[in-house]
MDTraj code that builds the backbone (N, CA, C; nanometers):
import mdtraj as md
import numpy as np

residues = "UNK UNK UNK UNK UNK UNK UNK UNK UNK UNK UNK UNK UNK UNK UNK UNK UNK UNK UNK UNK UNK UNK UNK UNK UNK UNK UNK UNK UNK UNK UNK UNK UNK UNK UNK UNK UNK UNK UNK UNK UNK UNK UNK UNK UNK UNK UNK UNK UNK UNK UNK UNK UNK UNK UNK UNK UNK UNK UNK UNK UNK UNK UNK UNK UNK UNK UNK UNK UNK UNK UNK UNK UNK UNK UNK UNK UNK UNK UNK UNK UNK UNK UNK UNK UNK UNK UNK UNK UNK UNK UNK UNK UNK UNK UNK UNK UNK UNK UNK UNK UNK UNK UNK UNK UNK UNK UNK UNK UNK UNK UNK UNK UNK UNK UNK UNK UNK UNK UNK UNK UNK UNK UNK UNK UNK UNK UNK UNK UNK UNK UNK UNK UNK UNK UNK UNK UNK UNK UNK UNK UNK UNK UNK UNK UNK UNK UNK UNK UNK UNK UNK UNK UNK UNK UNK UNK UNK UNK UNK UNK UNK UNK UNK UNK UNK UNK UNK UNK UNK UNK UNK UNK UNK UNK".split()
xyz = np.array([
    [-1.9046, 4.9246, -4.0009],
    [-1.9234, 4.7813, -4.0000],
    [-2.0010, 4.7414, -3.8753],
    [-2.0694, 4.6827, -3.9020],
    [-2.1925, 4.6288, -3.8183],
    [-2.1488, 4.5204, -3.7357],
    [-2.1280, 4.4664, -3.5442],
    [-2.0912, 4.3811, -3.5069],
    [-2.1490, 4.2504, -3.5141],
    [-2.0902, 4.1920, -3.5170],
    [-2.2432, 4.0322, -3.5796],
    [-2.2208, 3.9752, -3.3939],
    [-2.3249, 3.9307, -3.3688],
    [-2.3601, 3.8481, -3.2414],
    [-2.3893, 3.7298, -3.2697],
    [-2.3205, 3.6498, -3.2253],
    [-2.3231, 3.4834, -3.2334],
    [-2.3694, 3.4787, -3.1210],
    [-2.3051, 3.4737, -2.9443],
    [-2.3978, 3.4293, -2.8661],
    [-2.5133, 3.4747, -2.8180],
    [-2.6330, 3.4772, -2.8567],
    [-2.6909, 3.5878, -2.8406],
    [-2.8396, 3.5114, -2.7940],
    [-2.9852, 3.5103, -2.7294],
    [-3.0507, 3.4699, -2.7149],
    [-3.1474, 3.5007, -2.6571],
    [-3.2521, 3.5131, -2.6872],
    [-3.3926, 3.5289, -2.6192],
    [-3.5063, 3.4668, -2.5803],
    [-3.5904, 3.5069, -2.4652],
    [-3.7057, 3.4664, -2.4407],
    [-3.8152, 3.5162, -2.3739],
    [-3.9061, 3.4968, -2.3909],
    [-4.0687, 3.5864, -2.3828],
    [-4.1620, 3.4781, -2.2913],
    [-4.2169, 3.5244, -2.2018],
    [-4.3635, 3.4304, -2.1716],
    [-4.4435, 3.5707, -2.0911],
    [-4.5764, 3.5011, -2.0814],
    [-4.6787, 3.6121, -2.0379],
    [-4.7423, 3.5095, -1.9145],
    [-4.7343, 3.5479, -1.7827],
    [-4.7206, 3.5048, -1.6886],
    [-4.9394, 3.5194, -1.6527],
    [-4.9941, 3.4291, -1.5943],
    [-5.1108, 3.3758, -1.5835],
    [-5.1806, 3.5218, -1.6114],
    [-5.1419, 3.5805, -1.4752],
    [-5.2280, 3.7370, -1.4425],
    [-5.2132, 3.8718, -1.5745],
    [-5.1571, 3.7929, -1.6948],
    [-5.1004, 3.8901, -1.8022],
    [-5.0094, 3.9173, -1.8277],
    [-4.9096, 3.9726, -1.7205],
    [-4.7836, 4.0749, -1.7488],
    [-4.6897, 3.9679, -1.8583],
    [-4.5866, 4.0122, -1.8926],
    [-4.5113, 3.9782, -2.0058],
    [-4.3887, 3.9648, -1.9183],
    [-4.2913, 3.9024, -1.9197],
    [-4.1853, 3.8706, -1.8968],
    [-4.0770, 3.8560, -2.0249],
    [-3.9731, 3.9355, -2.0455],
    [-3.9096, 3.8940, -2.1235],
    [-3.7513, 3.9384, -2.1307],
    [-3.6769, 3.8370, -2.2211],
    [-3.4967, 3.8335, -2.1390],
    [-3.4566, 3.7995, -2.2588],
    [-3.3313, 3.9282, -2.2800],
    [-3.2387, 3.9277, -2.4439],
    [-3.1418, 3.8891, -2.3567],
    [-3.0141, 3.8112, -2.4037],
    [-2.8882, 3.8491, -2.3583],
    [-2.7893, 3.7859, -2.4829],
    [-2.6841, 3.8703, -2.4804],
    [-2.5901, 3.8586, -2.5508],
    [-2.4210, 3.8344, -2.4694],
    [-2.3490, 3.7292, -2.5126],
    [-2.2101, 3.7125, -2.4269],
    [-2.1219, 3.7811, -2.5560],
    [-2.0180, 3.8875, -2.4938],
    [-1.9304, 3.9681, -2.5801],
    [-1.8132, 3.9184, -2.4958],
    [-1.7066, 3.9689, -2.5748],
    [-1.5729, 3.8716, -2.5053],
    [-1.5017, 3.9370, -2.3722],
    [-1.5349, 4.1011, -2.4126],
    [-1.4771, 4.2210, -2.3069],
    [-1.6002, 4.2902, -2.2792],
    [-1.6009, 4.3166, -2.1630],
    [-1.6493, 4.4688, -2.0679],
    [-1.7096, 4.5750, -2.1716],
    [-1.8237, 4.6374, -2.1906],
    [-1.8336, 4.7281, -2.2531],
    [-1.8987, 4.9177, -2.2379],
    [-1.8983, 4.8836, -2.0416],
    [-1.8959, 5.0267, -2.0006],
    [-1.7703, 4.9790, -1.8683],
    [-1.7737, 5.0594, -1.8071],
    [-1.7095, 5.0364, -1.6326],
    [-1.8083, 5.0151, -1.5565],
    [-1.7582, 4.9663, -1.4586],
    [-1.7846, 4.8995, -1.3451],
    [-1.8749, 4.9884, -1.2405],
    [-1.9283, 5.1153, -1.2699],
    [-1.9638, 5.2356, -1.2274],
    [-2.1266, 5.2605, -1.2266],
    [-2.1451, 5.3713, -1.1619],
    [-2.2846, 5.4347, -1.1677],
    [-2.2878, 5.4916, -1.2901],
    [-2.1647, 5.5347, -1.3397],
    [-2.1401, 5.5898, -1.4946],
    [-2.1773, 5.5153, -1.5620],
    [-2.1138, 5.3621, -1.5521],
    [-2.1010, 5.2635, -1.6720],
    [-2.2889, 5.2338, -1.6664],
    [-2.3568, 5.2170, -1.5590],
    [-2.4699, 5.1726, -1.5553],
    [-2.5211, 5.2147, -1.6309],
    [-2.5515, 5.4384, -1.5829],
    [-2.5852, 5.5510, -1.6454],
    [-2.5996, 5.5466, -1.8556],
    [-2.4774, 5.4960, -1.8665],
    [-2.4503, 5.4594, -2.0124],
    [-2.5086, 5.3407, -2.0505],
    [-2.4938, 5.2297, -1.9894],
    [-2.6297, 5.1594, -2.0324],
    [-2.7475, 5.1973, -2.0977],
    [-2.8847, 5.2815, -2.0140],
    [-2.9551, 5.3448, -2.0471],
    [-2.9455, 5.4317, -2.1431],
    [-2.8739, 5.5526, -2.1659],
    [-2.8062, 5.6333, -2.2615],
    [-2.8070, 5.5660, -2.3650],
    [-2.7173, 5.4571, -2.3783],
    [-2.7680, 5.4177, -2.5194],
    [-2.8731, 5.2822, -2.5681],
    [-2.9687, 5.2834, -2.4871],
    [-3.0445, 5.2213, -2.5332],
    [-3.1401, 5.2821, -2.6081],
    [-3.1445, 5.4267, -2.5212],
    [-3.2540, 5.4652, -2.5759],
    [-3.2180, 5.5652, -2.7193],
    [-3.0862, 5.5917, -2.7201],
    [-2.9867, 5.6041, -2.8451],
    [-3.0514, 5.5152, -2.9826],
    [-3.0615, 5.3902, -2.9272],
    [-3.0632, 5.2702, -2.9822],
    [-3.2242, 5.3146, -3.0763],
    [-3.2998, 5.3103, -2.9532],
    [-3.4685, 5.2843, -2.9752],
    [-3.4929, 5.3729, -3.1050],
    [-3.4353, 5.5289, -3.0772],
    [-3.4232, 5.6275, -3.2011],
    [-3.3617, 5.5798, -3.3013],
    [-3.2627, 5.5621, -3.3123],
    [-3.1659, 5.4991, -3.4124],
    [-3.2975, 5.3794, -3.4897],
    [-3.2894, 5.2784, -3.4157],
    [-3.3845, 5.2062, -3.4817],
    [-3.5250, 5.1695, -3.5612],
    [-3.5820, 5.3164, -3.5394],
    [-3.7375, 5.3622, -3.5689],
    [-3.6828, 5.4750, -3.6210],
    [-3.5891, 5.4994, -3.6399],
    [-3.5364, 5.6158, -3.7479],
    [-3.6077, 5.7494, -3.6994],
    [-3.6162, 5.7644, -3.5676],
    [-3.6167, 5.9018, -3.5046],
    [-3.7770, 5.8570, -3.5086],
    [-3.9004, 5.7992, -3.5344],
    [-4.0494, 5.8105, -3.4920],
    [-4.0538, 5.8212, -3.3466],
    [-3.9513, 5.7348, -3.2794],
    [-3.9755, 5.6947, -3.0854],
    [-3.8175, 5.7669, -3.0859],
    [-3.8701, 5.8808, -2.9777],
    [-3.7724, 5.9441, -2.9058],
    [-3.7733, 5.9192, -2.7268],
    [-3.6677, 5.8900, -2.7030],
    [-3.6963, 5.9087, -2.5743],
    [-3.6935, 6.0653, -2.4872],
    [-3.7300, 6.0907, -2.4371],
    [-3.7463, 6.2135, -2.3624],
    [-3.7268, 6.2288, -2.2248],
    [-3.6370, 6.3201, -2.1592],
    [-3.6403, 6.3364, -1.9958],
    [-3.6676, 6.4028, -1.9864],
    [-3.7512, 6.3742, -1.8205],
    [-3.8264, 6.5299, -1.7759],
    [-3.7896, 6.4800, -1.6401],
    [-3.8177, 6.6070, -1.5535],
    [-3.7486, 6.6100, -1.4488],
    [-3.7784, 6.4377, -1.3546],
    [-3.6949, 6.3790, -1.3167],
    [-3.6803, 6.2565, -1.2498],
    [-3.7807, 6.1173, -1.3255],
    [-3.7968, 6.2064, -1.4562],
    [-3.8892, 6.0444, -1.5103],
    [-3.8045, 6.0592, -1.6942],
    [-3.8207, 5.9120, -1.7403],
    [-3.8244, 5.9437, -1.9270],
    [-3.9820, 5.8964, -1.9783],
    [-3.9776, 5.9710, -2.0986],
    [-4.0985, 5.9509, -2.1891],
    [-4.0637, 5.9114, -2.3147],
    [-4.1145, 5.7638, -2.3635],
    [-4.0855, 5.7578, -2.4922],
    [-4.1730, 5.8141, -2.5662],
    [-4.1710, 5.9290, -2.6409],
    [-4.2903, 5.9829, -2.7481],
    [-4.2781, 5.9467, -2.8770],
    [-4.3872, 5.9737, -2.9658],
    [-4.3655, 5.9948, -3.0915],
    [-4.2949, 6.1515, -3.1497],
    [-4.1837, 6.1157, -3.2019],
    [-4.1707, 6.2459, -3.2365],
    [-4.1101, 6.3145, -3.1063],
    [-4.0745, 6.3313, -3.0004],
    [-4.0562, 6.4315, -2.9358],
    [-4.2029, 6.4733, -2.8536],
    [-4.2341, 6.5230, -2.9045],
    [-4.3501, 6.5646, -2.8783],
    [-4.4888, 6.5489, -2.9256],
    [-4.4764, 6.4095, -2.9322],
    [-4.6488, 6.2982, -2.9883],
    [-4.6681, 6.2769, -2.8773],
    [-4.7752, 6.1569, -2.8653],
    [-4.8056, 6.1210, -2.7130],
    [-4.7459, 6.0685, -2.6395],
    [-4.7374, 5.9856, -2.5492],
    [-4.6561, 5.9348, -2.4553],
    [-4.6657, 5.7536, -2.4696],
    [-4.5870, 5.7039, -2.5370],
    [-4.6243, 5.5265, -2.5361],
    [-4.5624, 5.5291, -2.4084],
    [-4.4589, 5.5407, -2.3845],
    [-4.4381, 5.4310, -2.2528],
    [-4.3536, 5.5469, -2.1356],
    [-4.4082, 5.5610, -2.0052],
    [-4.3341, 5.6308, -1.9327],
    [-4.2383, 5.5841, -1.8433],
    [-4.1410, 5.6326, -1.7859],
    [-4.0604, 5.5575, -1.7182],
    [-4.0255, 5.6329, -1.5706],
    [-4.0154, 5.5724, -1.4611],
    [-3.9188, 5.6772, -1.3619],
    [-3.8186, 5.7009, -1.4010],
    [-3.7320, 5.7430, -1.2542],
    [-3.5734, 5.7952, -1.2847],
    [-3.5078, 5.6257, -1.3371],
    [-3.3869, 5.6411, -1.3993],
    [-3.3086, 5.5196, -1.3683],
    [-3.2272, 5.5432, -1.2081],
    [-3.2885, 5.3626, -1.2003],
    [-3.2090, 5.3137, -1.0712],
    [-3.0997, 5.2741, -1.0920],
    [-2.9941, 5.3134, -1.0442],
    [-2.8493, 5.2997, -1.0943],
    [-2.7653, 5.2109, -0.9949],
    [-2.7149, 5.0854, -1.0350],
    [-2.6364, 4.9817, -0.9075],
    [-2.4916, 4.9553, -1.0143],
    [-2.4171, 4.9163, -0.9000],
    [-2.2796, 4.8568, -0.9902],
    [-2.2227, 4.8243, -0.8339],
    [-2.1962, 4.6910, -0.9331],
    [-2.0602, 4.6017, -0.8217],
    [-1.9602, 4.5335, -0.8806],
    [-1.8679, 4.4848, -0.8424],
    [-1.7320, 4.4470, -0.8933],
    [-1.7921, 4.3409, -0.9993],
    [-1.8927, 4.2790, -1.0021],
    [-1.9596, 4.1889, -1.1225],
    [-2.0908, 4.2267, -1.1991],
    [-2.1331, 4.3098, -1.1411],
    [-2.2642, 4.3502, -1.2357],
    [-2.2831, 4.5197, -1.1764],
    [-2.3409, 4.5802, -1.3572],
    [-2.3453, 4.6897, -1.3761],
    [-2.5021, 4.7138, -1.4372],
    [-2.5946, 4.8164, -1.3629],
    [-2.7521, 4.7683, -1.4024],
    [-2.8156, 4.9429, -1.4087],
    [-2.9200, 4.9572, -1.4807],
    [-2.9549, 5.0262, -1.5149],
    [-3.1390, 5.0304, -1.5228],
    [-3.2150, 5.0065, -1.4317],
    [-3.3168, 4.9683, -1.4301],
    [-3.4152, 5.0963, -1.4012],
    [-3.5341, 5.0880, -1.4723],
    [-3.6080, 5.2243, -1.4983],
    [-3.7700, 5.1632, -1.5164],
    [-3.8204, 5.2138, -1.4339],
    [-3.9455, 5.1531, -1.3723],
    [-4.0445, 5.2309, -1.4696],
    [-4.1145, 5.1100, -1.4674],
    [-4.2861, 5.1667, -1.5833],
    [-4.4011, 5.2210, -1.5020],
    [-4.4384, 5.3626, -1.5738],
    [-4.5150, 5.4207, -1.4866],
    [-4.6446, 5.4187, -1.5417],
    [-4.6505, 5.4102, -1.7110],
    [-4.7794, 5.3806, -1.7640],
    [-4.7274, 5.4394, -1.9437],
    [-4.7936, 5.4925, -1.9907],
    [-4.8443, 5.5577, -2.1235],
    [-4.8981, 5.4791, -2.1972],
    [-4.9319, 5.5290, -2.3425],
    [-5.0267, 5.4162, -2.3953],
    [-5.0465, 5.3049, -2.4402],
    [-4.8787, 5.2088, -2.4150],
    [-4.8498, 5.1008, -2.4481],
    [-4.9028, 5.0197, -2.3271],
    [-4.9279, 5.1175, -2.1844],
    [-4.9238, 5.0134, -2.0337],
    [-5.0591, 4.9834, -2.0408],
    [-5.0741, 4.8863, -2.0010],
    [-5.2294, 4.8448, -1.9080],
    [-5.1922, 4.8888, -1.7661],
    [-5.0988, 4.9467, -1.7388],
    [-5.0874, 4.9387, -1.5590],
    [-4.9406, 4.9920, -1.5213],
    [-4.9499, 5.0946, -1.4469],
    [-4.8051, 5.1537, -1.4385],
    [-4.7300, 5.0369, -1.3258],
    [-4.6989, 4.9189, -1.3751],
    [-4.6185, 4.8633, -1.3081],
    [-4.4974, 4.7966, -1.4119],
    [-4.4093, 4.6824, -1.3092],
    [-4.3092, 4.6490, -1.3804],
    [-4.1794, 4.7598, -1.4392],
    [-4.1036, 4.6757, -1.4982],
    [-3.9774, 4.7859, -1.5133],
    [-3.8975, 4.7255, -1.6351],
    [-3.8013, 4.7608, -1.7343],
    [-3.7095, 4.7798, -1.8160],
    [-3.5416, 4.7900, -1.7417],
    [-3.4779, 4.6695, -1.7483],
    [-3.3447, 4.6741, -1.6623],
    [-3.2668, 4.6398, -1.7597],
    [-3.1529, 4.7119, -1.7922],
    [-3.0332, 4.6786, -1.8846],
    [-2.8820, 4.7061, -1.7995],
    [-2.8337, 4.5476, -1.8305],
    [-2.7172, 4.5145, -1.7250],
    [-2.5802, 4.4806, -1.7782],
    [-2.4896, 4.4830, -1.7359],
    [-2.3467, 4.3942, -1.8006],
    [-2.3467, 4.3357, -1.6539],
    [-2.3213, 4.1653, -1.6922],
    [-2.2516, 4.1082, -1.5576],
    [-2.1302, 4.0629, -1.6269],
    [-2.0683, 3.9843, -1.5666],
    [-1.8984, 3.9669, -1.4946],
    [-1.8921, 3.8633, -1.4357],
    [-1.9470, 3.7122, -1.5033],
    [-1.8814, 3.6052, -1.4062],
    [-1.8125, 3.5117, -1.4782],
    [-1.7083, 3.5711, -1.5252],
    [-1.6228, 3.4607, -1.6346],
    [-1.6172, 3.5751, -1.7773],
    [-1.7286, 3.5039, -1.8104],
    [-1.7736, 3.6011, -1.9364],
    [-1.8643, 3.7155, -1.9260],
    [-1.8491, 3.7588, -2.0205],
    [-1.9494, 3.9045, -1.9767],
    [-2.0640, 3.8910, -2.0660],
    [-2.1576, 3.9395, -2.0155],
    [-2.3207, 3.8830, -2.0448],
    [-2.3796, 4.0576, -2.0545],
    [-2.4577, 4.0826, -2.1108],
    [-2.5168, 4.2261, -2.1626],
    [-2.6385, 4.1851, -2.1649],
    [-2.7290, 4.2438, -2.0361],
    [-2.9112, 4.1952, -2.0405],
    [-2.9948, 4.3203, -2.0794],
    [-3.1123, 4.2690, -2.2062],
    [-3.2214, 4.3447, -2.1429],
    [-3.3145, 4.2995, -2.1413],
    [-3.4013, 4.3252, -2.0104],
    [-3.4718, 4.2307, -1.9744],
    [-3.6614, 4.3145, -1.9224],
    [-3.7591, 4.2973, -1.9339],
    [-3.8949, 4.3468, -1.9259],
    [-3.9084, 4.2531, -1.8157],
    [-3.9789, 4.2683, -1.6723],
    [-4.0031, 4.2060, -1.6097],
    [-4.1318, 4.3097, -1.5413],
    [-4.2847, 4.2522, -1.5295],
    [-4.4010, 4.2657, -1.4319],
    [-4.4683, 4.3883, -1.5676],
    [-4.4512, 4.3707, -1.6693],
    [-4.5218, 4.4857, -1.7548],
    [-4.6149, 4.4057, -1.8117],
    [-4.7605, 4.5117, -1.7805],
    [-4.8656, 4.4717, -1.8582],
    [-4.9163, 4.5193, -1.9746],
    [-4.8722, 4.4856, -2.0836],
    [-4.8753, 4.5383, -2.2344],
    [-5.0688, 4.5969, -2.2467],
    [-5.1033, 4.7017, -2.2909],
    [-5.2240, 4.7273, -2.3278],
    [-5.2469, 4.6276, -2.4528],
    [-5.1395, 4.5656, -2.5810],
    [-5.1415, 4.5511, -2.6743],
    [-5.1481, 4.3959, -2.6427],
    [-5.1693, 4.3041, -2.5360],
    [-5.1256, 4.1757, -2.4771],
    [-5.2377, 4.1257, -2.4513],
    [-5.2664, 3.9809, -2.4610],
    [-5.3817, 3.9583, -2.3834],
    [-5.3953, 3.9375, -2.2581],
    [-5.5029, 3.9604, -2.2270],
    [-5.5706, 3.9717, -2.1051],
    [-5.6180, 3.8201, -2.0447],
    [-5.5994, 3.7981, -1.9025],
    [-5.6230, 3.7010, -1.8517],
    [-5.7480, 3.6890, -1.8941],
    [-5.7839, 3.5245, -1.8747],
    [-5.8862, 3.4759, -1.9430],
    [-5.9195, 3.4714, -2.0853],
    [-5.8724, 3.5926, -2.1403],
    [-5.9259, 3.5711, -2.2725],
    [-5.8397, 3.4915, -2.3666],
    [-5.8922, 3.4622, -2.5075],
    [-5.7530, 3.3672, -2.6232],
    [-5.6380, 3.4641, -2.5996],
    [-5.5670, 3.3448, -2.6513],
    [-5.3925, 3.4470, -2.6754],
    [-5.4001, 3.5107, -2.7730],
    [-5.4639, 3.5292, -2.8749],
    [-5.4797, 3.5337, -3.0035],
    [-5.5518, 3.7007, -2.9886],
    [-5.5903, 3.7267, -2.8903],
    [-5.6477, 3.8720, -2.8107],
    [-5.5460, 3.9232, -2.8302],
    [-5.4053, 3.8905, -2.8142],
    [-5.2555, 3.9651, -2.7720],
    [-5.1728, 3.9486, -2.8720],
    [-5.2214, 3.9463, -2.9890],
    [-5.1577, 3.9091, -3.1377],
    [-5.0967, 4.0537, -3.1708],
    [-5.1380, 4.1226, -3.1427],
    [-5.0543, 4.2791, -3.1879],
    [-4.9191, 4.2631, -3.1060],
    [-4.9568, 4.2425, -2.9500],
    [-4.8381, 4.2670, -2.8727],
    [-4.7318, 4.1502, -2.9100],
    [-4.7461, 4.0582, -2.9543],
    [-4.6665, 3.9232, -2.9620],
    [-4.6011, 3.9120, -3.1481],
    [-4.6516, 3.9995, -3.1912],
    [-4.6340, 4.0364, -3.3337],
    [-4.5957, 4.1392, -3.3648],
    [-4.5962, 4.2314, -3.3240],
    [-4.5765, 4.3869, -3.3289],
    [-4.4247, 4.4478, -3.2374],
    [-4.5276, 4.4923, -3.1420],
    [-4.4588, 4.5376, -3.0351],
    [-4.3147, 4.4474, -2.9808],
    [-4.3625, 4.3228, -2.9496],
    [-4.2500, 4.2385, -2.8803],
    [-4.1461, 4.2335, -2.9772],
    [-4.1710, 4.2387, -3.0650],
    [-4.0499, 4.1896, -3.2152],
    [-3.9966, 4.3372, -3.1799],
    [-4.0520, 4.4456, -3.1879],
    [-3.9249, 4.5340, -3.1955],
    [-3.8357, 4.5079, -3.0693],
    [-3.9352, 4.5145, -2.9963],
    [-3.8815, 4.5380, -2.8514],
    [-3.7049, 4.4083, -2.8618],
    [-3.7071, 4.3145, -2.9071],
    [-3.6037, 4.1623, -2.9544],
    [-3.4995, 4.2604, -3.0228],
    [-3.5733, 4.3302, -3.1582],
    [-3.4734, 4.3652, -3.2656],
    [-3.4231, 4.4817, -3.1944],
    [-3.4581, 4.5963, -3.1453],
    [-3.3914, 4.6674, -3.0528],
    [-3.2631, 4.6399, -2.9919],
    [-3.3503, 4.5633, -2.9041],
    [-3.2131, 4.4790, -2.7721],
    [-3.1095, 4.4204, -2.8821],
    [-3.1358, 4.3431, -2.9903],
    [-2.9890, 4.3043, -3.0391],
    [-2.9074, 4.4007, -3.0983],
    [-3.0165, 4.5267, -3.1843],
    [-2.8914, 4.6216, -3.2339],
    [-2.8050, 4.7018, -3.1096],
    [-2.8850, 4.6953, -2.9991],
    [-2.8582, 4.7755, -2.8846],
    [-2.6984, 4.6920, -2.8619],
    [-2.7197, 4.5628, -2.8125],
    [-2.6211, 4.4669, -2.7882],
    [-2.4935, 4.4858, -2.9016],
    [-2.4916, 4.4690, -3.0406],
    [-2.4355, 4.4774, -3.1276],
    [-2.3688, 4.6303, -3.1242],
    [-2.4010, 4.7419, -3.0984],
    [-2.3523, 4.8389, -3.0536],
    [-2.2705, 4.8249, -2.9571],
    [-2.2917, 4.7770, -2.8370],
    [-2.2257, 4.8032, -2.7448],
    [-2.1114, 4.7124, -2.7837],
    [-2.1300, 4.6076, -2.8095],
    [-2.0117, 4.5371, -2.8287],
    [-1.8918, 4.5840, -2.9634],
    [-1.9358, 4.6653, -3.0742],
    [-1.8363, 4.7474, -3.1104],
    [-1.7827, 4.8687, -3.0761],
    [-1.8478, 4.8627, -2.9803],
    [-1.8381, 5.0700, -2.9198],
    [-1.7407, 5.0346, -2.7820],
    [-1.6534, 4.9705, -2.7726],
    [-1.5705, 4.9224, -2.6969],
    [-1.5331, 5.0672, -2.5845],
    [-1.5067, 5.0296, -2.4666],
    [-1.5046, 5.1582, -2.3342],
    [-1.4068, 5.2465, -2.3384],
])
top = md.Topology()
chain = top.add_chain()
for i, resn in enumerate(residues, 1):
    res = top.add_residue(resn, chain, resSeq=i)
    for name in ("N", "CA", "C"):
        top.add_atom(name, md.element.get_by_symbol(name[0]), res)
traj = md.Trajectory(xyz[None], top)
């Protein structure tokens, strides 16, 4: 049985110089890792659980020594590379953030992919794209309508992801 998400919400903008900005979050009633470098660790773990699950095994994620690779297949090319995850946890927030290094989704190995549980009342489950410059996005100056793949394509999974991701976690109780 599939968890249904009622509070759940998103938003996207593409900031002057290009990059994309964008923020899922979902409020679940309980905690759904610990409070830990573990609980963070598991964050990541299953997102990218998730990404497979959701593309029915086409996007795998892959580790190699101190970085991940999302490929096609395992071993297709490289859409999106990542560093190590940066791993934080404090008595209210638990984060999991993994920096963009490039592949063929980047215009620019910058920006990063952070997936969090905070803790202030209610518990809040983020994932959030912040300073990434989509190859598939438009480009300063030009129409928006340049970035119709990335805003049609790409970004929609990237939404439907994060909620099955969310919807998981919130039945997969700690």
């Amino acid at each position: 049985m599939e968890t249904v998400l009622e509070n759940w919400w998103s938003t996207q903008r593409q900031r002057e110089d290009g990059a994309v900005e964008s923020t899922q979050v979902a409020r679940v009633p309980k905690p759904v890792v610990e409070t830990s470098d573990a609980g963070a660790a598991l964050l990541g773990r299953r997102y990218w659980e998730t990404v497979r699950r959701a593309t029915g095994g086409i996007v795998r994620a892959r580790e190699t020594a101190g970085s991940l690779e999302l490929r096609l297949f395992t071993r297709g090319p490289v859409l999106l590379s990542f560093g190590a995850p940066e791993l934080s946890s404090t008595r209210e927030r638990v984060e999991c953030r993994y920096p963009i290094k490039g592949g063929l989704l980047a215009r620019a190995p910058t920006g990063a992919i952070t997936l969090a549980q905070d803790q202030h009342g209610e518990v809040e489950l983020s994932s959030r794209i912040t300073g990434f410059f989509p190859r598939l996005g438009a480009r300063p100056g030009r129409p928006d309508w340049t970035g119709a793949l990335y805003a049609h394509v790409q970004s929609r999974i990237h939404v439907a992801i994060s909620r099955r991701y969310f919807a998981g976690l919130a039945g997969r109780r700690r």
